[in-house]
SETORGU-329631 format. One line per field, with one value per residue (C-alpha): residue in one letter; chain; y, z, x. Coordinates in nm, 3 decimals. Each point is the difference from the previous one (the first is absolute). Example, Ala and Ser with C-alpha at 12.3 -4.5 7.8 and 13.67 -1.06 7.14 Angstrom:
residues 2
rest: a  s
kette: A  A
north: -0.450  0.344
up: 0.780  -0.066
east: 1.230  0.137
end
This chain:
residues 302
rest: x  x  x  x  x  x  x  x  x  x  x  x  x  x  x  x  x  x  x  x  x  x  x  x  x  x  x  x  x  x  x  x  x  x  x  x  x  x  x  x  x  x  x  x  x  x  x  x  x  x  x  x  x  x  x  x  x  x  x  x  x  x  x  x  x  x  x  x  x  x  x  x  x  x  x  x  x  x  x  x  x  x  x  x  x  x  x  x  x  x  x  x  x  x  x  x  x  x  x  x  x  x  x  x  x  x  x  x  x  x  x  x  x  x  x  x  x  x  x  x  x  x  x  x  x  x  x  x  x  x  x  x  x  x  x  x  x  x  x  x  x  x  x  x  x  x  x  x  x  x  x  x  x  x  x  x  x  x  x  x  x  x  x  x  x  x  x  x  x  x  x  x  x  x  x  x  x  x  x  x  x  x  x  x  x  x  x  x  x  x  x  x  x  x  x  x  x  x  x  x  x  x  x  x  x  x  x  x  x  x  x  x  x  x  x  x  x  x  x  x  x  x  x  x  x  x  x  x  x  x  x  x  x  x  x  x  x  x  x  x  x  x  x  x  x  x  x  x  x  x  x  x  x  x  x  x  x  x  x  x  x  x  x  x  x  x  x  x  x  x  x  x  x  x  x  x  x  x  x  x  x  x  x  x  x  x  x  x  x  x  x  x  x  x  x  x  x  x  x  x  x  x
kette: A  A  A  A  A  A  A  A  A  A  A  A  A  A  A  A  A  A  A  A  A  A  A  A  A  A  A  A  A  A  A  A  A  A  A  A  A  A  A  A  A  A  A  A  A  A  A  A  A  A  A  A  A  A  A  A  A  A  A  A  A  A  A  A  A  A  A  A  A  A  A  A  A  A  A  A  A  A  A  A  A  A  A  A  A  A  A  A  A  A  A  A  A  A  A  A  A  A  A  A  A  A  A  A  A  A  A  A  A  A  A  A  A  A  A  A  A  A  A  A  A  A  A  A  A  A  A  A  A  A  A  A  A  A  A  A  A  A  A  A  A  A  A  A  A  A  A  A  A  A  A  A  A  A  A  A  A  A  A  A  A  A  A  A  A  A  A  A  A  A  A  A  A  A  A  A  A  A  A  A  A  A  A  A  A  A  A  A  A  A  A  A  A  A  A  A  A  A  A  A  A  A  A  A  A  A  A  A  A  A  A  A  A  A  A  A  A  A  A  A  A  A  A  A  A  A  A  A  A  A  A  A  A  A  A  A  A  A  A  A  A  A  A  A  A  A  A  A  A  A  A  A  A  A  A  A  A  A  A  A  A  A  A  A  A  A  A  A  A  A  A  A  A  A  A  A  A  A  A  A  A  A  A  A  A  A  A  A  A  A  A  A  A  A  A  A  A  A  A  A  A  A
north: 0.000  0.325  0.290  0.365  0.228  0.159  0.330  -0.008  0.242  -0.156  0.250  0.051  -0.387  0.195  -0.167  0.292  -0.071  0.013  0.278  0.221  -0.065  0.315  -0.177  -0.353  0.030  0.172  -0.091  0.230  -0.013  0.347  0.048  -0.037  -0.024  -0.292  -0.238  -0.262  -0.390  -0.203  -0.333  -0.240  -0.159  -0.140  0.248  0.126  0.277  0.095  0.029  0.164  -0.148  -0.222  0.088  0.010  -0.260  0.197  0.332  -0.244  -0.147  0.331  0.125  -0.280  -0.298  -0.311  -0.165  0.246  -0.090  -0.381  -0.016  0.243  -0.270  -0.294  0.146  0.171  -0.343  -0.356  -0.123  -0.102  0.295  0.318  0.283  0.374  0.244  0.261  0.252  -0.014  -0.331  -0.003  0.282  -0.218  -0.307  0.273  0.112  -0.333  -0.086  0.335  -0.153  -0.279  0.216  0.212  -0.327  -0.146  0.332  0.049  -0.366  0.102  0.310  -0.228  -0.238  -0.312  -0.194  -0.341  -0.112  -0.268  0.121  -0.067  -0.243  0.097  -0.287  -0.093  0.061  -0.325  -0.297  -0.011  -0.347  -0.228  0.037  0.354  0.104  0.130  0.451  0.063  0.264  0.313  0.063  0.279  -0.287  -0.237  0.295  0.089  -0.377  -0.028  0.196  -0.070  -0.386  0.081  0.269  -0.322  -0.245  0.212  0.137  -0.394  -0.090  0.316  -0.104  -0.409  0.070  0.220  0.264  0.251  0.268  0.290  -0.230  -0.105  0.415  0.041  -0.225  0.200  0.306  -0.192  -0.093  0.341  0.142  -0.281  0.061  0.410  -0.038  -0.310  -0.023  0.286  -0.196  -0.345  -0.182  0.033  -0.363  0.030  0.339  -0.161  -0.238  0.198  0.240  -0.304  -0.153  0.319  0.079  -0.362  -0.006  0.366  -0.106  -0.164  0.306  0.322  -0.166  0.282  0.184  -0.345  -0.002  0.329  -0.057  -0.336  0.149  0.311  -0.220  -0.180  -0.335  0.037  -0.093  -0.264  -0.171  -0.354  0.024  0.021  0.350  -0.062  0.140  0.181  -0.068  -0.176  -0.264  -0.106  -0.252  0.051  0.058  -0.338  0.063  -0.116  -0.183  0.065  0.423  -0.021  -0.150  0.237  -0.048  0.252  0.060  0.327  -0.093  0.198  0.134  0.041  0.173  -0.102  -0.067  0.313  -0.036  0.233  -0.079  -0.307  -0.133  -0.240  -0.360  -0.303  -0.157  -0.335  0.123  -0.182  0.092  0.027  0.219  0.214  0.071  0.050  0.287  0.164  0.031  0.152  0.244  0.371  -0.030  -0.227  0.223  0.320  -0.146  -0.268  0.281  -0.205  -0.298  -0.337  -0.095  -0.232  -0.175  -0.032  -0.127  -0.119  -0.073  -0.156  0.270  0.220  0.185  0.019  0.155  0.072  0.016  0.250
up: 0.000  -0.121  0.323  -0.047  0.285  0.108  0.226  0.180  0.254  0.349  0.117  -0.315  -0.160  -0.321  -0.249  -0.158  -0.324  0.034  -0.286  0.255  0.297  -0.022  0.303  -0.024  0.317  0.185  -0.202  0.065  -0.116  -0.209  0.084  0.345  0.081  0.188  0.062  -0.256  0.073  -0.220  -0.139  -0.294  -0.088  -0.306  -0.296  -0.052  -0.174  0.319  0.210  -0.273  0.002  -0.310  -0.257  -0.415  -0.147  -0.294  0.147  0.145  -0.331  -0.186  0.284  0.033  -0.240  -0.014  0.135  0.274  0.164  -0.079  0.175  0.311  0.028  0.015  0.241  0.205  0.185  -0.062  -0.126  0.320  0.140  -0.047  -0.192  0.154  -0.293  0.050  -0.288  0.176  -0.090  -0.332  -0.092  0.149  -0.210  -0.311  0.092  0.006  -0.343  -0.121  0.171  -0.220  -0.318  0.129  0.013  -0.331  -0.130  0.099  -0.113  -0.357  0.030  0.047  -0.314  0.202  -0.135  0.000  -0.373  0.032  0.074  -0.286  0.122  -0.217  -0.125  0.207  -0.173  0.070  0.198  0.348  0.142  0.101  0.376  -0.029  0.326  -0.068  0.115  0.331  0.062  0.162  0.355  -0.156  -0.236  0.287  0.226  -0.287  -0.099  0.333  0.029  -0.301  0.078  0.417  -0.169  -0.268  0.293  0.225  -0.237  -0.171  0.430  0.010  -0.288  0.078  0.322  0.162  -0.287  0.195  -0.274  0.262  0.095  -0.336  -0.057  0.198  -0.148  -0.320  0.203  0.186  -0.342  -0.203  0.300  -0.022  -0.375  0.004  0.211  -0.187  -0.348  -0.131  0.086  -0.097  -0.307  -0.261  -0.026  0.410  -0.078  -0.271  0.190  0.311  -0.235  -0.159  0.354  0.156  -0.289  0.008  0.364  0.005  -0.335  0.209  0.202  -0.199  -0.376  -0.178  0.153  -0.044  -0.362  -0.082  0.135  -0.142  -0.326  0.090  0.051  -0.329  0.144  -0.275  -0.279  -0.243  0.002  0.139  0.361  0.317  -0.042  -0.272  0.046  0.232  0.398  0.068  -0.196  0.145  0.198  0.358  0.143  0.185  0.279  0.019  0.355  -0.071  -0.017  0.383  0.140  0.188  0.072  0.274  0.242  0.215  0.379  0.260  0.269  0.384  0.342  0.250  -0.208  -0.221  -0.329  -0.066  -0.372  -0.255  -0.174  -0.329  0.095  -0.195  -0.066  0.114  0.291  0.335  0.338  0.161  -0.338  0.077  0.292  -0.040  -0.294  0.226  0.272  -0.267  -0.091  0.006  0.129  0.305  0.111  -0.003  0.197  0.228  0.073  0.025  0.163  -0.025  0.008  0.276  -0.220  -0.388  -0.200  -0.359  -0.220  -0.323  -0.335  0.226  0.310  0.272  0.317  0.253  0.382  0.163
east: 0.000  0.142  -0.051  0.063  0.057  -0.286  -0.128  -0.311  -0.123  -0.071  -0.275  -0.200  0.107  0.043  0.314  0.200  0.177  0.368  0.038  -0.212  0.276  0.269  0.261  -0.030  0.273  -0.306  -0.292  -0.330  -0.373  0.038  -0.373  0.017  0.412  -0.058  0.246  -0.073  0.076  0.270  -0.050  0.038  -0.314  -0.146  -0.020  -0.380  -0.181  -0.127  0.336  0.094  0.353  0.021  0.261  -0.075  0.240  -0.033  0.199  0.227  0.118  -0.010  0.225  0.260  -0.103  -0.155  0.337  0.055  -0.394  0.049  0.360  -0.177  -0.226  0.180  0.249  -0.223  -0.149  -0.023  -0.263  -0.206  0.071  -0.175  0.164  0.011  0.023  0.283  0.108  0.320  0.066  -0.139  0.279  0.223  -0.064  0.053  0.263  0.149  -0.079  0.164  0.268  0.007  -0.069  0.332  0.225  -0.108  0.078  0.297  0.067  -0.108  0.216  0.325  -0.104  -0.147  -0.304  -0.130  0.156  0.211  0.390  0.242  0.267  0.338  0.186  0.330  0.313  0.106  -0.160  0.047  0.130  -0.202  0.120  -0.075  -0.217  -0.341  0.037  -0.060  -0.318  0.079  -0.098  -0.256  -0.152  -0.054  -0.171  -0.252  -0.067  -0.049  -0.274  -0.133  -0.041  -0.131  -0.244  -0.120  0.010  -0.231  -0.254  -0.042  -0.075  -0.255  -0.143  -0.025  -0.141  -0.240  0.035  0.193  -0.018  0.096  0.334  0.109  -0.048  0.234  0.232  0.000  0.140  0.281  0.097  -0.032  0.180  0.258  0.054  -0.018  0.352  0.149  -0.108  0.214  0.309  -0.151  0.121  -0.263  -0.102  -0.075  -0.167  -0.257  -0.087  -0.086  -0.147  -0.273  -0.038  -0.094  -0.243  -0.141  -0.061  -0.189  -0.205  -0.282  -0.006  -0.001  -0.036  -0.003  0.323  0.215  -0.154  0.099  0.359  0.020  -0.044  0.228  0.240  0.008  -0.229  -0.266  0.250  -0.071  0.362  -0.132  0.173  -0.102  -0.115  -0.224  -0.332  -0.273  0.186  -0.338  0.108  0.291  0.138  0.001  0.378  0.133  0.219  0.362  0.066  0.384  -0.017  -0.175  0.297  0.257  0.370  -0.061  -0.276  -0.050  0.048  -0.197  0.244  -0.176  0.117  -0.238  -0.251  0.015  0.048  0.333  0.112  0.052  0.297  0.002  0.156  0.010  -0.323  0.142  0.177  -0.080  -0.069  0.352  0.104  -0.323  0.137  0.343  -0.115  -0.239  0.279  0.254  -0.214  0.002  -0.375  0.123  0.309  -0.180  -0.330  0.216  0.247  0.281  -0.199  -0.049  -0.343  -0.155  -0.212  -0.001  -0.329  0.019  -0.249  0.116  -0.053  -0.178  0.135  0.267  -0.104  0.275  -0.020  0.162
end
């Protein structure tokens, strides 16, 4: 059930339209200037807090109300309207528009990358070129972000959650994909499209297309986006060589340090103890009592 927020006079039970409130901070009957009750309750002509759709989409598009929507609340829950939040869900997908943009600007798209012929064959023994730390970070996030939204989707149809996946990983690529190699960038580029195409379809069309996706060369990019595969996610781009280690003094959480993902409990705490986090808070001290628990925290007892 979709609730907007409503004003209502105790004394005279008359429901005043929000347009008519001046200070929703300190919102008056302006007949009476009457303090005026504050609720969310479901939209009605006669509580005169429904909102057109219609202004809504000529405002901020059809994308921008459907993605308010399914973030707002899941869907046994009731959802409070809020401009507020409806700006915020367009300003997101600007967002989006911004990064493609700038994508376009540096000459990525989705047509398939020309591989240049070797000048000579590499030997068979030849190791296969290790990924750059940047490349890892962004595939990453790419792979969690299709990981999470194929579980919201699966399940309980957590649209608001998997929502929120798409900005962890547009946030994720606005700081990495500049220095990505472009074979990592296209693919976080078509991921991140794919995964937001059931959401705002007409955005991730339009970007699909600004980004070459439409063209009739036969690959994977061939076509409308709502006609492509789904993205599959790689179990091997999830795993970490290092994990981030929360430091504690009595209990406090005071910093973190990156240790080896298969370090065990005796490392754990050997790190913790060399650290610049442990000297400053210890003062000098050995602790009385030190708690480790494996890939996720060390808490030290003064």
């Amino acid at each position: 059930m979709v609730q907007g927020i409503t004003y209502r006079n105790p004394h005279s039970n008359r429901y005043v339209a929000p347009a008519d409130v001046s200070d929703p901070t300190d919102p008056r009957d302006p007949i009476s200037g009457e303090l005026l009750e504050v609720s969310y309750d479901k939209m009605s002509k006669s509580k005169y807090n429904g909102v057109d759709p219609a202004k809504v989409i000529e405002t901020y598009g059809a994308d921008t109300a459907r993605m308010f929507i399914l973030f707002k609340a899941p869907p046994e829950k009731d959802l409070e309207w809020d401009d507020a939040d409806v700006e915020g869900q367009f300003r997101f997908l600007q967002r989006l528009w911004r990064l493609v943009e700038g994508c376009v600007q540096r000459g990525l798209t989705l047509a398939p990358l020309a591989v240049p012929a070797p000048a000579a064959a590499p030997p068979a023994s030849a190791a296969s070129p290790v990924p750059s730390e940047t490349d890892r970070e962004l595939r990453r996030a790419v792979h969690g972000a299709i990981t999470a939204v194929q579980a919201d989707l699966e399940g309980n149809l957590q649209f608001n959650t998997a929502i929120s996946e798409l900005m962890k990983l547009s946030n994720a690529m606005a700081g990495l994909i500049e220095q990505a190699s472009p074979e990592v960038a296209q693919e976080a580029l078509r991921s991140l499209l794919l995964l937001l195409a059931p959401f705002a379809p007409h955005l991730a069309e339009e970007l699909w297309q600004k980004l070459g996706g439409d063209g009739d060369s036969g690959g994977d990019g061939a076509g409308s986006i709502h006609r492509q595969r789904w993205p599959v996610a790689d179990a091997s781009a999830l795993v970490r060589d290092t994990i981030p280690l929360v430091i504690q003094v009595k209990g406090k959480v005071r910093g973190s340090l990156e240790v080896p993902a298969d370090a065990d409990s005796a490392t754990l705490e050997q790190l913790a103890l060399a650290s610049d986090i442990a000297q400053k808070w210890l003062e000098g001290q050995a602790p009385r009592r030190v708690i480790v628990v494996p890939g996720k925290l060390v808490n030290l007892v003064p």
